[in-house]
N, C-alpha and C positions, 0 to 999 in steps of 0.2 A: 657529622662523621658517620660513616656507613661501619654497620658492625657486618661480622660473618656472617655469611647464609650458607644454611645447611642444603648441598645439593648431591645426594650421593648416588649411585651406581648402585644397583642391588645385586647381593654374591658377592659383594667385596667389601673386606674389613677396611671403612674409608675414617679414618680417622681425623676426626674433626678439631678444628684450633678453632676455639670459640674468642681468641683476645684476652682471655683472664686462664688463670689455670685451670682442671677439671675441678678442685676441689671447692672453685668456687663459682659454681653452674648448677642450677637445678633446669632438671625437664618436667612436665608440667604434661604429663601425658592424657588425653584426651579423644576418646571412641567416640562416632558420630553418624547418626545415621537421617539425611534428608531433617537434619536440625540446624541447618546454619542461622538462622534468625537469631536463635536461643545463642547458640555458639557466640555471633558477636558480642553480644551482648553481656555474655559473663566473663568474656576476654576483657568486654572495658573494665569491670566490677573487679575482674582479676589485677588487672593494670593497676588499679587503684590501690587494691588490698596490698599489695607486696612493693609499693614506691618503698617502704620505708624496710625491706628486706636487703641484706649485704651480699646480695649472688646475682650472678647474671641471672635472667628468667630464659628459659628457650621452651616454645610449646610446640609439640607435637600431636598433632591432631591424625587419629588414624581413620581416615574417610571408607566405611565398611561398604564399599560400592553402593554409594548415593544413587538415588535413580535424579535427584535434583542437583545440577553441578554448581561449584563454589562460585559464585559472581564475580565477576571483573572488578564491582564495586564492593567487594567483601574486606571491612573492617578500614576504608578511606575515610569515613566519617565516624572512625571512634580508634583518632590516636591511639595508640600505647609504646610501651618505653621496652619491650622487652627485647635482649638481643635477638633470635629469631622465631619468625613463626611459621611454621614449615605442615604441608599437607598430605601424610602418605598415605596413596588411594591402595585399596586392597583390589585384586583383578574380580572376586566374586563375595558376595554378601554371604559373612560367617558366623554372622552373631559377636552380642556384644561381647563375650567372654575371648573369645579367639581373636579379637581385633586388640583386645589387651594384652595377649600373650604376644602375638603380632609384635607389635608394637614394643612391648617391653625386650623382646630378644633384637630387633634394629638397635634400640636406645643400645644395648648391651654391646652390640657389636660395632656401631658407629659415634653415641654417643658421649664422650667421658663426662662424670659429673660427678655432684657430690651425692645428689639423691632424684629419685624420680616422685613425682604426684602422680595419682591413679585418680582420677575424679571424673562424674559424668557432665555430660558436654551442656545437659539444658536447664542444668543453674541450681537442681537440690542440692548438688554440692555445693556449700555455699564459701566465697573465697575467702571470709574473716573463718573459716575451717582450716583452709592450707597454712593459714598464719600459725595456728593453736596445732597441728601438725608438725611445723619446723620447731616451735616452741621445744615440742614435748620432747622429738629427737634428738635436739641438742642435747637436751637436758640428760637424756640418756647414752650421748654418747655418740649417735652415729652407728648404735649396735643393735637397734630393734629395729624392727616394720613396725610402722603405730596405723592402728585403724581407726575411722570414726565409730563408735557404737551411736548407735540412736536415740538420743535420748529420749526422744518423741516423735512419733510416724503421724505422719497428716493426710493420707490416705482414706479413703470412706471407712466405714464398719464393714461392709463386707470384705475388702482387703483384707483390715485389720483382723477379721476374721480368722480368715484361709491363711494367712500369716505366721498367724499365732497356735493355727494347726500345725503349720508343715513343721514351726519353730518344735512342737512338741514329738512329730515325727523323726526329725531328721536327731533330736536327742535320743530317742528311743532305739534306733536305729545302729547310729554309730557312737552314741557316747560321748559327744561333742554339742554345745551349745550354741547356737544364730543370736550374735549379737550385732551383727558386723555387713557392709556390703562390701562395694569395691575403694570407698574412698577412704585411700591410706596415702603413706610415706613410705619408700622402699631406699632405704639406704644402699650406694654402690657398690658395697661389698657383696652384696646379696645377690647382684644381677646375674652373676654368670651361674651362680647355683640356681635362681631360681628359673632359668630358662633350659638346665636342662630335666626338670622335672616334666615327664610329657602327662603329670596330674594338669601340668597348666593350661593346656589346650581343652581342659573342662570347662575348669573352675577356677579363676587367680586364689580367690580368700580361702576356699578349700585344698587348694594345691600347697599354697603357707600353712595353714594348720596342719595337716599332717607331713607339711617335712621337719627338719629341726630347725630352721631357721628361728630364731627366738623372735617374738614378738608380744607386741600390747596392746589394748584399743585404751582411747579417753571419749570421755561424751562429747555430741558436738549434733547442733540441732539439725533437723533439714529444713531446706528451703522450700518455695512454690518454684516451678517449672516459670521461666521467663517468656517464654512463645511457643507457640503451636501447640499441638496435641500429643501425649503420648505417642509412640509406639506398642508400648508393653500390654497386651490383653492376655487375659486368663491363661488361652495356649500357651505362652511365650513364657511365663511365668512359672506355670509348669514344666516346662522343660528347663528352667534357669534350676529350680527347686532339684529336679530331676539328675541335674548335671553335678552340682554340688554334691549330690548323695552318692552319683555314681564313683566317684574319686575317692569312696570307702568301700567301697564293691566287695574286694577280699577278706573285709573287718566283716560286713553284713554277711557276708555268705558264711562264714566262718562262725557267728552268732545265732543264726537261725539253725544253722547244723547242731551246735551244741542242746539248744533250746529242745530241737526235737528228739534228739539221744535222751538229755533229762528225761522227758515228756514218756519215752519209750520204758523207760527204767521204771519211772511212778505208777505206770499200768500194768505192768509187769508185778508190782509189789500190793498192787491192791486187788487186783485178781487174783494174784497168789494168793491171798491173804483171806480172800472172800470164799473163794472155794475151800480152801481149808475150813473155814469157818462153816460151811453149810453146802449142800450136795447143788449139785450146774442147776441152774432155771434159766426160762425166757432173759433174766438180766446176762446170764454171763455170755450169750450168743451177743446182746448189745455190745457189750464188751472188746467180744474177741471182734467184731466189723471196726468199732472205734481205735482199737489197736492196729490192726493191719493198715488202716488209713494213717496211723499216725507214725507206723514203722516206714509205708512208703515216703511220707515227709521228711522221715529221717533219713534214708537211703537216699534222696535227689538232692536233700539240701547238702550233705557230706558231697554226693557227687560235684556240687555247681559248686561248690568252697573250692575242691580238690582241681575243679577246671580253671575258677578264677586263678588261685595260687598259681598253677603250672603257665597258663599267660602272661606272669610276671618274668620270663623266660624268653621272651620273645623277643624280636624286633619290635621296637615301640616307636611312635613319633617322638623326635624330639628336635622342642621348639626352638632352640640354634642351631639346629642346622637345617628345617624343614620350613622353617615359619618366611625366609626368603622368597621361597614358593609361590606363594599367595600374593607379593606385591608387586603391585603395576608401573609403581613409580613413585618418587618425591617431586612434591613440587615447593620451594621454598619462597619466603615472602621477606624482601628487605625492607631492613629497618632504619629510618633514618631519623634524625633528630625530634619532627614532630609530624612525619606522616609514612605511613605507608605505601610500597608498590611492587605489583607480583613480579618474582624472580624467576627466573628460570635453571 
């Protein structure tokens, strides 16, 4: 028996009959970039993991303009059971972050379901994960976003390193702690709110922590990568780090402005204090140079808080209605009893 295939028109709310009702549909959302090897290959491991789950499966794979195209022979020799598996190519390469925003405002606007998986495509997400994910959701309801926390990173030491910096930076910073990447569970209630946060076109796990949406993480290990090689180098990394942080941009700007008003006032009271105490010397010229420097720190960082803030006033992207833009097309994959063949 042939189930649905997902083949929709983009720009248009195409609402999809999956066979079963939405409530009993998960999407299985997955970013990809020139990793189809890896991809097959945790699709069979996915297959496996969730036989024993009571939801259709539909996966969504957001192809971030592969320079390597999907093979004619992709997933022919590794059955799976899932109702569909659908390929939507982005027109220009955006990064992994934006291929999940992507991605998640389609689901929102085409997809019904009960919840979506956010996991990456070359296998450290591991599929007995998505199991201990729907676990944990049920459990709570159908009213959190549950994320994986790490329980342990398999990374070299230098990773582990620079990591466990920016972990310290980005608390430092905005007051929020890295425990968390992309691989969660995003209940359907949450979809249309969280797409139109335009934090989402940064950062997903940051765009969720600072809205209200409630959420949790539980522990859940990571895997080894299944084929090829990374993508991700030091650059790449940095700007991922980078991106996260900028989606508190107005908290930061707003913390360092305080910091340096403090900083203004301390100097103010210890110079006062000094010169009262004994007539100007060589120290109080240091002084007044360290002040002026740290009064102009105080004047820029009030200005860039006071800039960020009034930006919040703007025209912004936002990802159901703009995230359309970027895609080139679906291309859907039917499913039949025990084999695969591309759809159109």
């Amino acid at each position: 028996m042939r189930h649905a295939v997902v083949n929709c028109c983009l720009g248009i709310n195409h609402m999809v009959t999956f066979g079963r009702a939405p409530e009993d549909a998960l999407v299985v959302l997955l970013p990809t970039y020139n990793d189809w090897d890896a991809l097959e290959l945790l699709l069979g491991d996915l297959n496996r993991a969730l036989r024993s789950v009571a939801l259709a499966v539909h996966v969504l794979v957001v192809d971030d303009a592969s320079v390597e195209p999907v093979s004619s022979q992709f997933l022919k020799n590794s059955p799976c059971e899932f109702s569909t598996v659908s390929v939507l190519r982005l027109r220009a390469n955006l990064g992994h972050q934006r291929a999940i925003a992507i991605g998640l405002a389609y689901v929102a606007a085409n997809l019904p379901c009960r919840g979506v998986v956010v996991m990456d495509s070359d296998g450290e997400d591991r599929p007995a994960g998505v199991v201990r994910l729907l676990e944990a959701c049920e459990q709570q309801g159908w009213r959190r976003i549950i994320f994986a926390s790490r329980a342990k990173r398999l990374e070299g030491v230098t990773f582990r390193v620079c990591y466990r910096l920016y972990r310290y930076t980005h608390r430092l910073l905005t007051g929020v702690s890295v425990r968390v990447g992309n691989f969660s569970i995003i209940p359907a209630r949450y979809l249309n709110y969280l797409t139109t946060l335009s934090d989402l076109w940064n950062h997903y796990a940051a765009a969720v922590f600072r809205s209200k949406i409630p959420y949790t993480d539980i522990p859940i290990g990571r895997g080894l990568r299944l084929a090829g090689k990374s993508k991700m180098n030091f650059l790449a990394l940095l700007v991922h780090g980078l991106s996260a942080i900028s989606v508190y941009a107005d908290l930061i700007a707003v913390r360092i402005s305080a910091l340096a008003i403090l900083l203004v006032g301390l100097f103010v009271l210890c110079v006062g204090g000094a010169f009262a105490a004994k007539p100007a010397g060589p120290w109080f010229f240091s002084f007044v140079i360290l002040f002026a420097v740290v009064l102009q720190a105080a004047i820029l960082s009030s200005l860039a808080a006071v800039i960020v803030l009034t930006s919040r006033n703007r025209p912004t992207f936002l990802p159901y209605r703009d995230c359309p833009l970027f895609i080139d097309g679906v291309t859907a994959i039917a499913v039949y009893a025990n084999h695969l063949v591309p759809g159109s």
